[in-house]
C-alpha positions as CSV (number, residue, x, y, z in Angstrom):
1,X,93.0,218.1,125.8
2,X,94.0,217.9,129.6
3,X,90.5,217.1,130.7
4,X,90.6,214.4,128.0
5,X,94.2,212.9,129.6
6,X,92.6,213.1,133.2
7,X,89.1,211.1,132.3
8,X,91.6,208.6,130.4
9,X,93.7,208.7,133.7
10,X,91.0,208.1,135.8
11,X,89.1,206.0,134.1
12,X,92.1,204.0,133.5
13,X,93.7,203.8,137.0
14,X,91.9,206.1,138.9
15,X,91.8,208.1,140.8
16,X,90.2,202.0,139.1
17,X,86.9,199.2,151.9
18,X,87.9,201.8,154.3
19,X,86.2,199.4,156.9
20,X,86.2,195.7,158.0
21,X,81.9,196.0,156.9
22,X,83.1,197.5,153.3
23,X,85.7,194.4,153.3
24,X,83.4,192.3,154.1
25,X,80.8,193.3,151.8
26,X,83.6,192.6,148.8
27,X,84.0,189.0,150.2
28,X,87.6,189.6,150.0
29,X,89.9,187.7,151.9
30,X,93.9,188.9,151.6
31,X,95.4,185.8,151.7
32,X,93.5,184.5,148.7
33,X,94.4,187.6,146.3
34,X,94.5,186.6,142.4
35,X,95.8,188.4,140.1
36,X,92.4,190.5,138.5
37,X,93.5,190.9,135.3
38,X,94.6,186.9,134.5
39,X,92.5,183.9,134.6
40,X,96.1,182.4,133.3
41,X,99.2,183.1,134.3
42,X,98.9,185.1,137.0
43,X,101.2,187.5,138.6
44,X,101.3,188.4,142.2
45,X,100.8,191.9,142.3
46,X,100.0,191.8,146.1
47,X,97.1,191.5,148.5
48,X,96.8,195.4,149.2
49,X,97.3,196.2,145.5
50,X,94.7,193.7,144.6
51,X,92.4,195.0,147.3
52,X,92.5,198.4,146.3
53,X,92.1,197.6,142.9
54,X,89.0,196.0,143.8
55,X,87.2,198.7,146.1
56,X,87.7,201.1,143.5
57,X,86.8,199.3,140.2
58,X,84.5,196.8,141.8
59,X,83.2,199.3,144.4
60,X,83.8,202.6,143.7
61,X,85.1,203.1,146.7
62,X,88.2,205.5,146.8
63,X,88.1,206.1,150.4
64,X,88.9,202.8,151.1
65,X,91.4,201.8,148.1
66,X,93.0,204.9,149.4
67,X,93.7,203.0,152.9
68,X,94.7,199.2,151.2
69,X,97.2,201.7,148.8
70,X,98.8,203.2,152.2
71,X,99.3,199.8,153.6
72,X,100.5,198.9,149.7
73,X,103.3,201.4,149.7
74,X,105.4,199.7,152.7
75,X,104.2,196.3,152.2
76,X,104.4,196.0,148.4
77,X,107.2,198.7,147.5
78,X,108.1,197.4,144.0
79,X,104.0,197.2,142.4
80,X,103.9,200.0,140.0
81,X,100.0,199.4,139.5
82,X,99.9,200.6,143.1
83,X,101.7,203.7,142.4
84,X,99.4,204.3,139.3
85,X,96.6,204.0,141.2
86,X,97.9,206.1,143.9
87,X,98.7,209.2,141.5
88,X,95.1,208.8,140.2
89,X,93.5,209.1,143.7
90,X,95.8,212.4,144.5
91,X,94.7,214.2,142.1
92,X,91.1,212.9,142.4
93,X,90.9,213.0,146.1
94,X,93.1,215.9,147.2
95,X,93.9,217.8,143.4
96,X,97.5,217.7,144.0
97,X,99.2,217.8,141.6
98,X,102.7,217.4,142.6
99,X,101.5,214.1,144.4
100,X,99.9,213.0,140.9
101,X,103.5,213.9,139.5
102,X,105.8,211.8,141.9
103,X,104.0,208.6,141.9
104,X,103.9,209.1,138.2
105,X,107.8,208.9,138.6
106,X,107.3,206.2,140.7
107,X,105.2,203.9,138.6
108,X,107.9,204.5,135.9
109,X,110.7,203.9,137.7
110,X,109.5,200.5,139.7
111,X,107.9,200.0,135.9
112,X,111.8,200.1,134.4
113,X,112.8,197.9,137.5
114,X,110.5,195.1,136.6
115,X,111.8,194.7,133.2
116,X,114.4,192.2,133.5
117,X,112.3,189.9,136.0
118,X,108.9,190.9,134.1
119,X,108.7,192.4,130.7
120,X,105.4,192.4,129.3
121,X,104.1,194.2,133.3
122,X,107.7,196.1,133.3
123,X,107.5,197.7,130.0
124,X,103.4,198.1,130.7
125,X,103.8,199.9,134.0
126,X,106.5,202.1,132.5
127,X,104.2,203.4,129.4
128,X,102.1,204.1,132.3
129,X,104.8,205.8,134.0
130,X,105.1,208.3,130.9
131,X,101.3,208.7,130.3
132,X,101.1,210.0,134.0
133,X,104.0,212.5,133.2
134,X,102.7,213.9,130.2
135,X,99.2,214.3,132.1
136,X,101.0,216.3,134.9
137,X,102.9,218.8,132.6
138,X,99.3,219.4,131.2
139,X,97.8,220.5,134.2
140,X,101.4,222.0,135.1
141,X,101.8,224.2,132.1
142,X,98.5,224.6,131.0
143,X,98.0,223.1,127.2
144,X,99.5,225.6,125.2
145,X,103.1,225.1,126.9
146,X,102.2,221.4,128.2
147,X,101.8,219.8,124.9
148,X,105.1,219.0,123.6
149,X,105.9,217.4,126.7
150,X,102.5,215.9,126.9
151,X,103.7,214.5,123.1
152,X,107.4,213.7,123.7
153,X,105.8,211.1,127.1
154,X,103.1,209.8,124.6
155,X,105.5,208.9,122.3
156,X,107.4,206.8,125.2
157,X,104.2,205.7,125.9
158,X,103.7,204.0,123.1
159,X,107.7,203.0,122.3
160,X,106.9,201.1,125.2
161,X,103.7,199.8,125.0
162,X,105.0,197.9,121.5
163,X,107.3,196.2,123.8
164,X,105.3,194.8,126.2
165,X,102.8,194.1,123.3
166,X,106.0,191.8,121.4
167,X,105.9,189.7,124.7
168,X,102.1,189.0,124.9
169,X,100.0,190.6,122.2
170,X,96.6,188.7,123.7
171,X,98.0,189.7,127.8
172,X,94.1,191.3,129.3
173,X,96.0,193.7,131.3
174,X,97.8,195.1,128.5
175,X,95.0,195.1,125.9
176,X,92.7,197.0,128.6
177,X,95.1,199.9,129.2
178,X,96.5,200.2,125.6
179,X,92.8,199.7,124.7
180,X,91.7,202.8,126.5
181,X,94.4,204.8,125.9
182,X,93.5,203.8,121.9
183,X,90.1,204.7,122.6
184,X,90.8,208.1,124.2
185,X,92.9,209.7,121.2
186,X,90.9,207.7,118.4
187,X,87.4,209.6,119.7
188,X,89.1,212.9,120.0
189,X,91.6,213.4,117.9
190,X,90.7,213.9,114.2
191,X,91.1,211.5,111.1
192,X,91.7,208.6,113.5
193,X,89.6,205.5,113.5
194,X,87.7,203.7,117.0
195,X,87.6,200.5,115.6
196,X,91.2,199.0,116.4
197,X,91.0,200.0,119.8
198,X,87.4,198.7,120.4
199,X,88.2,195.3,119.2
200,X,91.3,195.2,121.6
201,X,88.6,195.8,124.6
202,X,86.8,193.5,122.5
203,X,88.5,190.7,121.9
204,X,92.0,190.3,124.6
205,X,91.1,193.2,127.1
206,X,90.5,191.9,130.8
207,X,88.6,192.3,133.5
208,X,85.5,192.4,131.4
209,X,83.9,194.7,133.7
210,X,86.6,197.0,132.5
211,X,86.7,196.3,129.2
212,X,83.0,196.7,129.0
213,X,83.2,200.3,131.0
214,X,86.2,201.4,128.4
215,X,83.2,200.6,125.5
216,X,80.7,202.2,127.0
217,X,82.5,205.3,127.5
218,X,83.9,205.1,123.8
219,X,80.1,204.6,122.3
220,X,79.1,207.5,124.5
221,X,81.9,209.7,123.4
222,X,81.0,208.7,119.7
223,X,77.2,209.0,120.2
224,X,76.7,205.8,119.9
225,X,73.9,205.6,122.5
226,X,72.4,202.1,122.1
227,X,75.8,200.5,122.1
228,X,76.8,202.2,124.8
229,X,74.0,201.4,126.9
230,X,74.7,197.7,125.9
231,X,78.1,197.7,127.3
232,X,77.4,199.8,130.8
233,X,74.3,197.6,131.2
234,X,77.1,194.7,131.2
235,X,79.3,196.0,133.4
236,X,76.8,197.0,135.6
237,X,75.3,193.2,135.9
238,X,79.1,192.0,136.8
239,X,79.7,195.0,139.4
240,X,76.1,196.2,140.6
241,X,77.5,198.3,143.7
242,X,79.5,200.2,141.7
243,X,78.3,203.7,142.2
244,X,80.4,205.2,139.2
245,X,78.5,203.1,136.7
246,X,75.4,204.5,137.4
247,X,76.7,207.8,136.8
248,X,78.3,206.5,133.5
249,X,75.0,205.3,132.5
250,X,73.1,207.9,133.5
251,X,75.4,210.3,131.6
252,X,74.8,207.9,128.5
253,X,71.3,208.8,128.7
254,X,71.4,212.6,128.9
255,X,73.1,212.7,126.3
256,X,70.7,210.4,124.5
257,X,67.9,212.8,125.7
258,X,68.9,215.8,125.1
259,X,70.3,215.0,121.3
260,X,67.7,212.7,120.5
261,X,64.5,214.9,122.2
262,X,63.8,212.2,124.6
263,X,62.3,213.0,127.6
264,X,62.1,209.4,129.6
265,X,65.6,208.9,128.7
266,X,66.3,212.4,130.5
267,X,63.9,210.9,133.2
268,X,65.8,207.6,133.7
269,X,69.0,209.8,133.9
270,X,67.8,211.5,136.7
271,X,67.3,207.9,138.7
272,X,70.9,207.1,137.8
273,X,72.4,209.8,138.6
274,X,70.3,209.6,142.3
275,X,71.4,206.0,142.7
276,X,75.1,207.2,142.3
277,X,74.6,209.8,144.7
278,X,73.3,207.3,146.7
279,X,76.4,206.4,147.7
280,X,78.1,209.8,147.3
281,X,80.2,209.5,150.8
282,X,82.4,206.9,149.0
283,X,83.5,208.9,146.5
284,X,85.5,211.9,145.8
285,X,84.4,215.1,146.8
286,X,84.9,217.0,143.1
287,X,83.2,214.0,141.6
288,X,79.9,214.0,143.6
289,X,79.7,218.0,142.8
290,X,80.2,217.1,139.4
291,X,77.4,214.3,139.8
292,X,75.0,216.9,141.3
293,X,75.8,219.6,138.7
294,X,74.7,217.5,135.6
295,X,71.7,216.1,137.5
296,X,71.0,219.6,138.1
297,X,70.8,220.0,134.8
298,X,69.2,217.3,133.8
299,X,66.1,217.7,136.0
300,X,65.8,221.2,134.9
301,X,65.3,220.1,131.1
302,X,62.5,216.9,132.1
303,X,60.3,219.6,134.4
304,X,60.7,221.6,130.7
305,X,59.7,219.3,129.2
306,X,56.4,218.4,131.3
């Protein structure tokens, strides 16, 4: 159950350019920031927030939303996205913990300050807040003596989330993070249906990309290959440098090889996975061994198989 908070976690926030050439290659100007999440009613959630958001979800790369976050924190103070994203990329790029822990306590408390001038992003950001915590006193206290705390912030979690949810049921940025958090328990937790959560990514989530990611993980969780595939494929079209994707997809198809006896499906996992590595120096260190670990694996089973 903890790994399952942390993919949520990072998928979610995470752990979603270091350099003027990386900033360039975004076409991102800061004084022209937009809200990523809106096409309507924006909110102005700050040109270092928004940048960051970007170079990891767009890019993949946490080097550099890890720079835009440190300019974020004095320059932005009351964002609680940035604080969300900044306890993803401390445990991701450093594994610490207690870092992970106090911007968790800082996305919930700037999430409780935004309530009155904000609800439907103050109530959000403070569901976050408690998701985080309950995800640090997993790792913490291991899941034995984690789990009724992990239970006790879920069920602020959610106290909150139906909240936000009375203010703007349709609200992209809400349906994407309830939507995944849906998605996460409904897959592994049993006697729980997919189906409400994938038509919230569906239907209201937003920014597509994302919504389309949060699918394609879900299918691939449920072994639902083909409909995975679909749904990485499209996020993949909308964010093409975005070296996490091809791991996602080439995770999709391992999978797909090795349950369905398919060795050019093991064969185009093996590209994937060397197209994310391709671009290994932009992301975290524990990911890319992780990367090289299952295309390890995978290579072993298609020279097997030939």
């Amino acid at each position: 159950m903890r790994k399952k908070w942390f993919s949520a976690v990072q998928h979610t926030f995470a752990a979603l350019a270091s350099t003027t050439l990386v900033t360039l290659s975004l076409g991102f100007n800061p004084t022209l920031a937009q809200d990523p999440f809106r096409a309507t009613n924006p909110r102005q959630i700050g040109d270092n927030t928004e940048a960051a958001f970007r170079a990891i979800f767009e890019q993949g790369n946490y080097q550099a939303a890890a720079n835009y976050l440190n300019q974020a924190e004095a320059s932005e103070p009351n964002e609680p996205l940035a604080y969300a994203m900044r306890a993803s990329l401390a445990y991701t790029l450093n594994d610490d913990i207690n870092a992970f822990s106090n911007y968790g306590r800082r996305t919930l408390d700037t999430g409780r300050q935004l309530i009155n001038q904000d609800p439907l992003r103050g109530n959000l950001y403070a569901a976050v807040g408690h998701f985080l915590q309950g995800a640090a006193a997993l790792v913490r206290e291991g899941t034995v003596r984690g789990t009724p705390r992990a239970l006790s912030e879920l069920r602020q979690v959610y106290s909150y989330l139906d909240q936000a949810e009375a203010v703007a049921p349709n609200d992209p940025e809400l349906n994407l993070l309830r939507g995944y958090m849906d998605l996460m328990l409904a897959v592994n937790l049993p006697f729980s249906s997919p189906q409400d959560a994938i038509d919230r990514l569906v239907k209201f989530a937003g920014p597509r990309y994302l919504a389309d990611r949060g699918l394609a993980i879900g299918y691939r969780d449920l072994d639902q290959y083909a409909q995975a595939l679909t749904y990485v494929e499209r996020a993949l079209q909308a964010t093409p440098d975005n070296p996490e994707l091809y791991y996602l997809k080439a995770q999709i198809l391992a999978e797909q090889g090795n349950k369905q006896n398919n060795p050019s499906a093991l064969k185009a996992a093996v590209e994937n996975f060397d197209r994310s590595l391709a671009k290994k120096d932009q992301l975290p260190s524990s990911l890319v061994k992780q990367i090289e670990r299952e295309r390890s694996r995978t290579f072993q089973r298609v020279s097997s198989a030939s």
